[in-house]
C-alpha positions in Angstrom: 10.5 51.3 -39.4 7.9 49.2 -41.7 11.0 46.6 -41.9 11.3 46.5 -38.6 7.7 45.9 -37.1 7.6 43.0 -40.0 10.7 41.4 -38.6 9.1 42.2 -35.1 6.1 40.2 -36.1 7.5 37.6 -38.1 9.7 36.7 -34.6 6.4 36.8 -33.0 5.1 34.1 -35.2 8.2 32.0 -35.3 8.3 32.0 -31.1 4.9 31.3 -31.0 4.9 28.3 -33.2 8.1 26.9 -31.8 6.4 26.9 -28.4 4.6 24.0 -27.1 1.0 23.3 -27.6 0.8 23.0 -24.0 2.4 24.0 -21.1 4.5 21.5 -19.4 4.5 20.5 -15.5 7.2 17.9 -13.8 6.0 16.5 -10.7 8.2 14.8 -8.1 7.6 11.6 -6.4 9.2 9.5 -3.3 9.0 5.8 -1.9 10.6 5.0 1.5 11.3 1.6 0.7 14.8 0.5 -1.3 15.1 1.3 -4.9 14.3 -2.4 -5.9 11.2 -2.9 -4.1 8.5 -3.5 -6.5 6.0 -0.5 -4.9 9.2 1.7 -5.9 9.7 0.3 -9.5 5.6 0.4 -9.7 5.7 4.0 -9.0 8.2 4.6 -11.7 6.8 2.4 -14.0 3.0 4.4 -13.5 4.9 7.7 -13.6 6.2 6.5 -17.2 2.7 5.4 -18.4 1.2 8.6 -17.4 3.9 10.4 -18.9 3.5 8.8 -22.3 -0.3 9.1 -22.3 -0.1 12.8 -21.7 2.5 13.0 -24.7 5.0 14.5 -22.1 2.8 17.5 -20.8 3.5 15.7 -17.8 6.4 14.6 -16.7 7.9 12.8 -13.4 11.2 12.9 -11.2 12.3 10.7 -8.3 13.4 12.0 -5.4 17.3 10.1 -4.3 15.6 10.1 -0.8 12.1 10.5 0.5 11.5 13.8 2.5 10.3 12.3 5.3 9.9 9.0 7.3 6.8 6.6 6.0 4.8 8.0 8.9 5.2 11.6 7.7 4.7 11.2 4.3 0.8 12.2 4.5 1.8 15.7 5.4 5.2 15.7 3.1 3.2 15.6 0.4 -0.5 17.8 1.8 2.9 20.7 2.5 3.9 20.0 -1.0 7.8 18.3 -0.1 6.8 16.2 -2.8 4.5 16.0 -5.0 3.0 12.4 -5.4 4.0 9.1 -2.6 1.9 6.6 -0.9 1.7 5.3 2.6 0.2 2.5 4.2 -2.9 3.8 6.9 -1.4 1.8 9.8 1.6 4.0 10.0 -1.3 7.1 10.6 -4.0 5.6 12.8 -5.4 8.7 14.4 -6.3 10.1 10.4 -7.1 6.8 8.7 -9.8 4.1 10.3 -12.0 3.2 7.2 -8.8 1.2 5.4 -8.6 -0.8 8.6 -10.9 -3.0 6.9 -8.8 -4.4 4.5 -6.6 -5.0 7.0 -8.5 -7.6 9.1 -7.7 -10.9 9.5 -8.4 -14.2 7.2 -9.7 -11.8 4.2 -8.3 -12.4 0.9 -5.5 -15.1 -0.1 -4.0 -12.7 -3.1 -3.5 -8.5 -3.2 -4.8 -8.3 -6.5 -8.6 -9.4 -5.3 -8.3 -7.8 -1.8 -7.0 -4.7 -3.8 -9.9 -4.4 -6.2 -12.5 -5.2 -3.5 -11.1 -2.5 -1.2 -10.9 -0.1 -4.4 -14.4 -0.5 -5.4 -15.6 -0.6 -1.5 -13.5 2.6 -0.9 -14.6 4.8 -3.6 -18.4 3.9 -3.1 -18.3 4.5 0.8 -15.0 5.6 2.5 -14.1 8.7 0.5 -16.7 11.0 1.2 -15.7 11.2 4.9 -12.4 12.6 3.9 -9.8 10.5 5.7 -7.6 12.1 2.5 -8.8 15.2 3.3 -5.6 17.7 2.1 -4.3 15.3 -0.6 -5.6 14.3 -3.9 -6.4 10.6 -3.3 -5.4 8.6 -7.1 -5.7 4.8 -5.7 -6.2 2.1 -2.7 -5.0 -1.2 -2.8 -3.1 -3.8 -0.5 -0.7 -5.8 0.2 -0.8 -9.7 0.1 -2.0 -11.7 2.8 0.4 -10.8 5.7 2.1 -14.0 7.4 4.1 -14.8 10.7 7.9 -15.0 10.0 10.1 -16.2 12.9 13.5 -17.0 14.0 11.9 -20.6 15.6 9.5 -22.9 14.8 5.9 -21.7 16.0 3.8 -24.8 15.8 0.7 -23.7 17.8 -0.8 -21.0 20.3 1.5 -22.0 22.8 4.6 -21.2 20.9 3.7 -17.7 20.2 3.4 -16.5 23.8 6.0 -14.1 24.3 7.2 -13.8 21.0 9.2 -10.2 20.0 7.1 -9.7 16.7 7.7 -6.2 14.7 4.5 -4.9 13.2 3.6 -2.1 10.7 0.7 -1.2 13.1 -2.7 -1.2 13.1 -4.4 -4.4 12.7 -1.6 -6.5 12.2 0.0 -5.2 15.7 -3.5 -5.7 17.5 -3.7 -9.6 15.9 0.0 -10.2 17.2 -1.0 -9.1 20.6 -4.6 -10.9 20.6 -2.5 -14.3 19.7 -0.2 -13.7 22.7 2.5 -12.3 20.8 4.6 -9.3 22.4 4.4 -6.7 19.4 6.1 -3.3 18.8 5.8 -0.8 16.0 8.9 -0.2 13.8 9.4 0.6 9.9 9.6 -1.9 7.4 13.0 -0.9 6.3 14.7 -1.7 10.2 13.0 -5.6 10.0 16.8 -6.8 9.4 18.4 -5.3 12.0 15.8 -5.7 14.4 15.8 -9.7 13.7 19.7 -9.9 13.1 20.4 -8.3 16.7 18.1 -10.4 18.3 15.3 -7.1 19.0 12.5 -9.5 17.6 11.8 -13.1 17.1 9.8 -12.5 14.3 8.1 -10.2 11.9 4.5 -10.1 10.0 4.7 -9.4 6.3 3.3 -10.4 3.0 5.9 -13.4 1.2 7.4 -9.9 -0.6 9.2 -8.6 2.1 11.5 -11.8 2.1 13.5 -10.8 -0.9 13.1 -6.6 -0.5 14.7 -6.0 3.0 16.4 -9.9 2.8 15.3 -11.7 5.4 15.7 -15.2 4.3 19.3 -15.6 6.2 17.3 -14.2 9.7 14.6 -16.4 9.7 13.8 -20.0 10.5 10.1 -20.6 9.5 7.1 -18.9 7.4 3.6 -20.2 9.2 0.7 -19.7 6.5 -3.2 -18.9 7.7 -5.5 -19.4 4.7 -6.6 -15.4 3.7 -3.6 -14.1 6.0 -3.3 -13.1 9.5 -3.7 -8.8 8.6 -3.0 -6.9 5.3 -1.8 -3.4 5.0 -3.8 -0.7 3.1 -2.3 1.8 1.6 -3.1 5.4 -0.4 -1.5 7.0 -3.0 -2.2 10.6 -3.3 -0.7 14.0 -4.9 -0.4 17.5 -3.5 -3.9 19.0 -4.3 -2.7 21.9 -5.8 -0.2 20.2 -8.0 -3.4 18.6 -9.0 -5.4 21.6 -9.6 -2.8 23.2 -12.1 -2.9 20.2 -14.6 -5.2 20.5 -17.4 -8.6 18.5 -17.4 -7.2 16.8 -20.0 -4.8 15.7 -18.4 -6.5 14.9 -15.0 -8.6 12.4 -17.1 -5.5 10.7 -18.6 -4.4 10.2 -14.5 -7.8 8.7 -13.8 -7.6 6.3 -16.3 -4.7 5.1 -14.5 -6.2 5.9 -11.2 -8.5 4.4 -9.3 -9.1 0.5 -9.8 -6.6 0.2 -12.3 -4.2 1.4 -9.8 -5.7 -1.1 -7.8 -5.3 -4.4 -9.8 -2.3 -3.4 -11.5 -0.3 -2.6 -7.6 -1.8 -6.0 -6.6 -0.7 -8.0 -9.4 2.5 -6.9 -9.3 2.1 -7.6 -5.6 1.4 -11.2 -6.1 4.2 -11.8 -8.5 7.0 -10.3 -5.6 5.3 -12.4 -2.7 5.8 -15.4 -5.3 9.6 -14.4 -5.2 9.7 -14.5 -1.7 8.6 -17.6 -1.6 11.1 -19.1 -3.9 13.8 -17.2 -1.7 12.7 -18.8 1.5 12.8 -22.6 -0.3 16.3 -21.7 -1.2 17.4 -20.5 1.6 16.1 -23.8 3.2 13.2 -21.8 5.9 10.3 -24.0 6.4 6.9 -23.0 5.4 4.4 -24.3 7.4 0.8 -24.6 7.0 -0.7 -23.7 10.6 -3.0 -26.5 11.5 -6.8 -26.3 11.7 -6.5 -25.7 15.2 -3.9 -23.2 15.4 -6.0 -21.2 12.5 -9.7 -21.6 14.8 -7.5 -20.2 17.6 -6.3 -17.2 16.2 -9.6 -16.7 14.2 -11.5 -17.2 17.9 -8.6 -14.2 19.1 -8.9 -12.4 16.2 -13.0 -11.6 16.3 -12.8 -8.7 19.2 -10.3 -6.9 16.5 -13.1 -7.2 13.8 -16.1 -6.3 16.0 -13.9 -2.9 17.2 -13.4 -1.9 13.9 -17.2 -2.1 13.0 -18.0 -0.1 16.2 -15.3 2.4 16.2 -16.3 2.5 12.0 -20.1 3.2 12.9 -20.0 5.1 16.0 -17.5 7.7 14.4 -19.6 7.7 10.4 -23.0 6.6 11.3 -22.2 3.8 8.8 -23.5 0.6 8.8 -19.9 -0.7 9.0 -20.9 -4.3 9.0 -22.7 -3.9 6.0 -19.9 -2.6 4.2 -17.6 -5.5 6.0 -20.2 -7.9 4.4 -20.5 -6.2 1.0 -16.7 -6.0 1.2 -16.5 -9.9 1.9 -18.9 -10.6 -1.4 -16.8 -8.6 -3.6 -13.8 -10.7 -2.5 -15.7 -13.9 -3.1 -17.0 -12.1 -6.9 -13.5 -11.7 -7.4 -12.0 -14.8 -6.7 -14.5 -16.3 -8.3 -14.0 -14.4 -12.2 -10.6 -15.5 -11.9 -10.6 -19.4 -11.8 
């Protein structure tokens, strides 16, 4: 019996040292846009970094397909379908007003300094009204400087009247319409086939979009406005309570790579894939136009109403001073640009 309980024991020991130090915890994440698109390789390429920092406590898996369409991704992962994603606020304007902001027009000529401004603006001011409420809220950042892509030369006001122009939403649909534009709503991912079959004239997107849903054979000319025409802010979040069961250890490893680092990081690589798409549009022979002094007055002249709603609708629903933030917001950009050069 004395043999026994020793054997008994000594297996007790030899389990308990073979077991890891730490328990272990694989988290699942999603992108709605095509396995090449450099938000999806950035996901998997911050999934790897935090996975190596936590020495493999943590550990990632892509989903084939995301749960849900990009305007349901919010509550895929808040009813835990998936446990990490990101969205862009336009698709969800009834939740998400504060990251309108970033989104105005003539703001920030690269992602990497709009995305750091917003970040830093963000996580002093916007978070505490809880617009993530029911996620856990890692990063902000946004796109580069959105731009007017069409199937025929727009050389002023004039020629946009009437134009069939697909938006993401949000401030980049209210611009299109301000400018005389006819804009609808419709996923990223559908841009092709909307322009192929002759749905729309033209799109607004950063120079990225070019090479990651191929538009270069649909499209006639890029027209450039200095600090872009809208952006697109987007969140990237986790299920909460996925977030609650990881060790504060390991929480603090997932700041690190949180916050503004998620910021700079997602806007430098960003930058990097609009430069590809502008290479693709030179070889594919599309014209990139700079819109003229007077074309760029006009739509800024259009485009102040958009601005001034924002800093209403912002105040009247926080009790913020929203132009404040807008103008602390603006400085941070300039601070920015400014370290850079």
């Amino acid at each position: 019996m004395l043999v026994l309980r020793t054997f008994a024991a000594l297996g007790a020991v030899t389990a308990a040292l073979a077991a890891p130090a730490h328990a272990q915890i694989t988290l699942t994440y999603s992108s709605w846009v095509p396995p090449t698109h450099h938000l999806t390789v950035w996901q998997a390429n911050w999934a790897a970094q935090v996975e190596k920092a936590t020495e493999g406590r943590v550990k990632f898996q892509g989903l084939p397909k995301a749960p849900a369409a990009p305007p349901g991704t919010f509550d895929a992962v808040r009813d835990d379908l998936v446990d990490l994603s990101y969205v862009t606020a336009s698709y969800t304007p009834a939740r998400h007003l504060l990251p309108l902001m970033a989104e105005l027009p003539g703001i920030a000529d690269t992602a990497e300094v709009n995305s750091v401004a917003y970040s830093r603006v963000h996580w002093k001011y916007f978070q505490k009204y809880g617009e993530y409420k029911g996620v856990h809220l890692l990063g902000v950042w946004t796109h580069g400087p959105g731009q007017m892509f069409t199937k025929r030369p727009v050389n002023g006001i004039n020629d946009v009247r009437g134009l069939k122009i697909r938006t993401g939403g949000g401030i980049a649909e209210a611009v299109a319409n301000a400018i005389g534009a006819s804009a609808f709503v419709k996923p990223a991912p559908e841009s092709y086939e909307l322009l192929n079959s002759g749905v729309a004239d033209g799109v607004f997107f950063p120079f990225e979009s070019i090479v990651s849903f191929k538009l270069d054979t649909v499209l006639q000319q890029a027209t450039v406005f200095p600090g872009g025409m809208y952006s697109s802010a987007f969140g990237f979040f986790m299920n909460e309570d996925k977030w609650n069961k990881l060790s504060k250890k390991d929480q603090a490893i997932i700041d690190k790579h949180s916050y503004e680092y998620a910021a700079r990081s997602n806007g430098q690589s960003w930058d990097a894939a609009d430069q590809k798409g502008i290479e693709a549009l030179k070889k594919a022979n599309v014209k990139i136009v700079q819109a003229d002094p007077a074309f760029v007055a006009e739509v800024h002249k259009r485009s102040q109403p958009i601005i001034d709603d924002w800093v209403k609708k912002a105040s009247d629903k926080y009790k913020l001073d929203a132009r404040k933030v807008l103008e602390e917001f603006r400085a941070e950009i300039k601070k920015i640009t400014a370290e850079r050069k």
